[in-house]
mmCIF file of the C-alpha atoms, coordinates in Angstrom:
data_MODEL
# 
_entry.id   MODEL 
# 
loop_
_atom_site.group_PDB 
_atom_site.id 
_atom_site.type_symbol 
_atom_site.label_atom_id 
_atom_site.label_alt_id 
_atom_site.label_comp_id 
_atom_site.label_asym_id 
_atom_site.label_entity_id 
_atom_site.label_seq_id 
_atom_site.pdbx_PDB_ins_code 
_atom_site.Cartn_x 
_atom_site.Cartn_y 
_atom_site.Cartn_z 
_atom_site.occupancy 
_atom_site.B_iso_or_equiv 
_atom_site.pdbx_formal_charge 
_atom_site.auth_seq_id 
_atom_site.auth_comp_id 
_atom_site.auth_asym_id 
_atom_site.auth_atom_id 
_atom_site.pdbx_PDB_model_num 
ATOM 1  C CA . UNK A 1 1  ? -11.508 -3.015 0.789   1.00 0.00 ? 1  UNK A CA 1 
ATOM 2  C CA . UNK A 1 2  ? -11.631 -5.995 3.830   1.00 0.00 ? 2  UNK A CA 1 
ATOM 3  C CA . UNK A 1 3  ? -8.887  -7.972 1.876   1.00 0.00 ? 3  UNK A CA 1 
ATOM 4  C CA . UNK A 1 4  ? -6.916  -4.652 1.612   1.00 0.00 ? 4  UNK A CA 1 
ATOM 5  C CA . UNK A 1 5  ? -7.386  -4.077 5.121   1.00 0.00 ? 5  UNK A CA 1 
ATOM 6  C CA . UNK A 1 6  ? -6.826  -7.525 6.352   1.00 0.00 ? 6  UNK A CA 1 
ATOM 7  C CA . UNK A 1 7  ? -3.761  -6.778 3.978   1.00 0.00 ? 7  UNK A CA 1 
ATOM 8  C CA . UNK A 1 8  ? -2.377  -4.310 5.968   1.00 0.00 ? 8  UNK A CA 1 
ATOM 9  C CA . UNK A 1 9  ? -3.184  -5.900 9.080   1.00 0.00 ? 9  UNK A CA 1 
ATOM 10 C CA . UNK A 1 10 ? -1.302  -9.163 8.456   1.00 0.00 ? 10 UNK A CA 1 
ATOM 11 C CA . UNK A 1 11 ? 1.941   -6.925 7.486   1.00 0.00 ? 11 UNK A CA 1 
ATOM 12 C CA . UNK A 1 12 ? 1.563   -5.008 10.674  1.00 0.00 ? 12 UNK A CA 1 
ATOM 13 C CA . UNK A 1 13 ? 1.747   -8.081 12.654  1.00 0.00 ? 13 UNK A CA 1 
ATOM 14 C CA . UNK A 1 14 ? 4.308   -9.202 11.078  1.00 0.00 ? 14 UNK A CA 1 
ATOM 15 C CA . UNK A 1 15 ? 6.691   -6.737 11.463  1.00 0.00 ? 15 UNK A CA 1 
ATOM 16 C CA . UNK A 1 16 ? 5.554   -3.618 12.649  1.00 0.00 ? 16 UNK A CA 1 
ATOM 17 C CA . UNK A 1 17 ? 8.847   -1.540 13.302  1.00 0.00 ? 17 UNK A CA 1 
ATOM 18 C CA . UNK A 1 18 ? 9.180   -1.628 9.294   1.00 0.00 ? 18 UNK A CA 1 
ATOM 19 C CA . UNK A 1 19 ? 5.200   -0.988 8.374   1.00 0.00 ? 19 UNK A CA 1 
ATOM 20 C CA . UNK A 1 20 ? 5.643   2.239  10.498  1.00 0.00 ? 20 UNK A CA 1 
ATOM 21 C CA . UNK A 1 21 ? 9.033   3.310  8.814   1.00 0.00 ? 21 UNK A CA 1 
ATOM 22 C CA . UNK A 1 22 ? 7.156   2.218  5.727   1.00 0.00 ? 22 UNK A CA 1 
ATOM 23 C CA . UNK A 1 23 ? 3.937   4.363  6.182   1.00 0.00 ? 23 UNK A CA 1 
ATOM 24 C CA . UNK A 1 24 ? 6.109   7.538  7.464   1.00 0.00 ? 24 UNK A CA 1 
ATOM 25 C CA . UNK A 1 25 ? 7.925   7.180  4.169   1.00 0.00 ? 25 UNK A CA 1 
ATOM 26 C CA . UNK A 1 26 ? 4.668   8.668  2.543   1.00 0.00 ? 26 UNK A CA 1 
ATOM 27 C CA . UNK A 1 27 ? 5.170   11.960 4.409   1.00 0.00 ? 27 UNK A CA 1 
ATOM 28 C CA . UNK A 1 28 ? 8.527   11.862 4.060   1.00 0.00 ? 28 UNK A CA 1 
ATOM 29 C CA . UNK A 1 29 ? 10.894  12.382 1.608   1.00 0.00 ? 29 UNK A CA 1 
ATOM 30 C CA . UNK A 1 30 ? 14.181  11.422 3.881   1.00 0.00 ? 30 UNK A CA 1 
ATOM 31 C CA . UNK A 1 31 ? 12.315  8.608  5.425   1.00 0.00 ? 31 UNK A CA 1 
ATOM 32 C CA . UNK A 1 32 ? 11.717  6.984  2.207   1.00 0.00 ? 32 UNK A CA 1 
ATOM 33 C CA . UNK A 1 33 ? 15.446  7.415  0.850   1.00 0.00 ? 33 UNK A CA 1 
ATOM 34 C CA . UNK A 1 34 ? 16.475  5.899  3.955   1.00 0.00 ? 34 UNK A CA 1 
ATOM 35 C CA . UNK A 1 35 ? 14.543  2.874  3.112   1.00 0.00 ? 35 UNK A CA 1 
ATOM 36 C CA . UNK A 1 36 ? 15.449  2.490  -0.408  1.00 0.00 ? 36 UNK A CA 1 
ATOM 37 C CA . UNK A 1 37 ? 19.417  2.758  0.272   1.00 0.00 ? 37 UNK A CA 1 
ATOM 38 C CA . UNK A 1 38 ? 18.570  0.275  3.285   1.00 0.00 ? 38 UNK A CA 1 
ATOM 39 C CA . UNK A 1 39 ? 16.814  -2.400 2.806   1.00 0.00 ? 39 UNK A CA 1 
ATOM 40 C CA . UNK A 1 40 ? 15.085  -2.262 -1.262  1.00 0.00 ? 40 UNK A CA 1 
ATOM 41 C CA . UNK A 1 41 ? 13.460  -5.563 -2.780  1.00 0.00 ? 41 UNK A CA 1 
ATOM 42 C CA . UNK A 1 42 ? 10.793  -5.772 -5.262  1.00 0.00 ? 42 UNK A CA 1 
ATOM 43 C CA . UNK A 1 43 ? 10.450  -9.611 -3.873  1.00 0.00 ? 43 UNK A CA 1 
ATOM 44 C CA . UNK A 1 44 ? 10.579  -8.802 -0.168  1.00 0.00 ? 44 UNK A CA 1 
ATOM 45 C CA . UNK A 1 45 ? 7.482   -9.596 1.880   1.00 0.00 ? 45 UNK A CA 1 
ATOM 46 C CA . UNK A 1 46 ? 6.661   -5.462 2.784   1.00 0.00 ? 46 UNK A CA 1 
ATOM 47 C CA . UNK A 1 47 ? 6.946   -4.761 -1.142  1.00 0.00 ? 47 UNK A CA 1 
ATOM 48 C CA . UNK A 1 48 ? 4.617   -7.830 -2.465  1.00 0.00 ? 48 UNK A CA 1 
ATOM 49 C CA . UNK A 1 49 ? 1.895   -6.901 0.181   1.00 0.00 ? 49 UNK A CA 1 
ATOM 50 C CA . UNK A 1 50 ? 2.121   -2.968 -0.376  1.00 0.00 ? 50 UNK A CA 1 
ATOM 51 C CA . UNK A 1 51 ? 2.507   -3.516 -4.076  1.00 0.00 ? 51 UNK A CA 1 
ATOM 52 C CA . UNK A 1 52 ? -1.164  -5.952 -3.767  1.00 0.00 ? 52 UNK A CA 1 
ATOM 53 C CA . UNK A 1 53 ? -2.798  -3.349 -1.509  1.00 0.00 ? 53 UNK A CA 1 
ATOM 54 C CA . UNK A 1 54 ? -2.178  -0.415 -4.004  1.00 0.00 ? 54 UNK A CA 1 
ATOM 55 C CA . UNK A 1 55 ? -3.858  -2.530 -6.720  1.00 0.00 ? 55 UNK A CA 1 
ATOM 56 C CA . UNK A 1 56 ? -6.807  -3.490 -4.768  1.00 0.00 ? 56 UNK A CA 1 
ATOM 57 C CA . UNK A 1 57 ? -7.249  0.224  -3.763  1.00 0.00 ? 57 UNK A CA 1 
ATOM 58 C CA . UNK A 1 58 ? -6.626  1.446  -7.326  1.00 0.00 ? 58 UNK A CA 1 
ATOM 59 C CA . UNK A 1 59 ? -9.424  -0.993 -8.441  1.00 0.00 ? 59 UNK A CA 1 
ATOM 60 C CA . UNK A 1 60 ? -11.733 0.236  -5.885  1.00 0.00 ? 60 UNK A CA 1 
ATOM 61 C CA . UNK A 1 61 ? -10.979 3.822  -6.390  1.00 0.00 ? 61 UNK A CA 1 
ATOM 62 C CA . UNK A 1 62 ? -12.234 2.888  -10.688 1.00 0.00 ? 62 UNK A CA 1 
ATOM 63 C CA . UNK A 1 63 ? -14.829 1.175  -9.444  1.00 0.00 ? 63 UNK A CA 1 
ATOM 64 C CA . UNK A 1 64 ? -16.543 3.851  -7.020  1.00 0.00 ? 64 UNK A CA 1 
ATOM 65 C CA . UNK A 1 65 ? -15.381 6.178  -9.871  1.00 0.00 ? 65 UNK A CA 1 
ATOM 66 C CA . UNK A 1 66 ? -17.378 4.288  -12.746 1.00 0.00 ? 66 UNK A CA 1 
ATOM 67 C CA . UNK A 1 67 ? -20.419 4.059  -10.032 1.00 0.00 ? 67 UNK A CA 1 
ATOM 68 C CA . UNK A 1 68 ? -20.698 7.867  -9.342  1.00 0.00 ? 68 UNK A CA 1 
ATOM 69 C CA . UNK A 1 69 ? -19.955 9.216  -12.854 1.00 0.00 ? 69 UNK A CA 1 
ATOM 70 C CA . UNK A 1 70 ? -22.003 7.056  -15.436 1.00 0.00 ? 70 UNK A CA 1 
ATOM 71 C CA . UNK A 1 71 ? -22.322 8.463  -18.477 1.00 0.00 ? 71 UNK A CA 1 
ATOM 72 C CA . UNK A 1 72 ? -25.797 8.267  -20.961 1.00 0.00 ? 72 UNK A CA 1 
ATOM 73 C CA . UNK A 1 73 ? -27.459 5.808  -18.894 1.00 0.00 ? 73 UNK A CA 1 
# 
């Protein structure tokens, strides 16, 4: 969760004015269109480091997950 977080960090530093149109884009439908006719890349900077956050996250979600719902131990 730090890496994520330093992550997230790094890409707000970095360019901020894009992090917040990219973080709106969750709540909004428009906002995320917008992007994707603007400015898409799979191999831009914003994409790689949202792309690795999402996996770290997703890993940590499974891992809590397996934690708190063991089964037959």
């Amino acid at each position: 969760m730090f890496i994520a977080l330093c992550l997230l960090v790094l890409l707000k530093a970095t360019s901020p004015q894009k992090t917040f149109r990219v973080l709106n884009a969750a709540y909004s439908l428009q906002v995320a269109h917008q992007i994707e006719r603007e400015d898409y890349g799979p191999l831009k900077r914003v994409s790689i480091v949202l792309s690795v956050v999402f996996v770290l996250i997703t890993a940590f979600l499974f891992l809590q997950t397996q934690f708190n719902f063991r089964v037959g131990t």
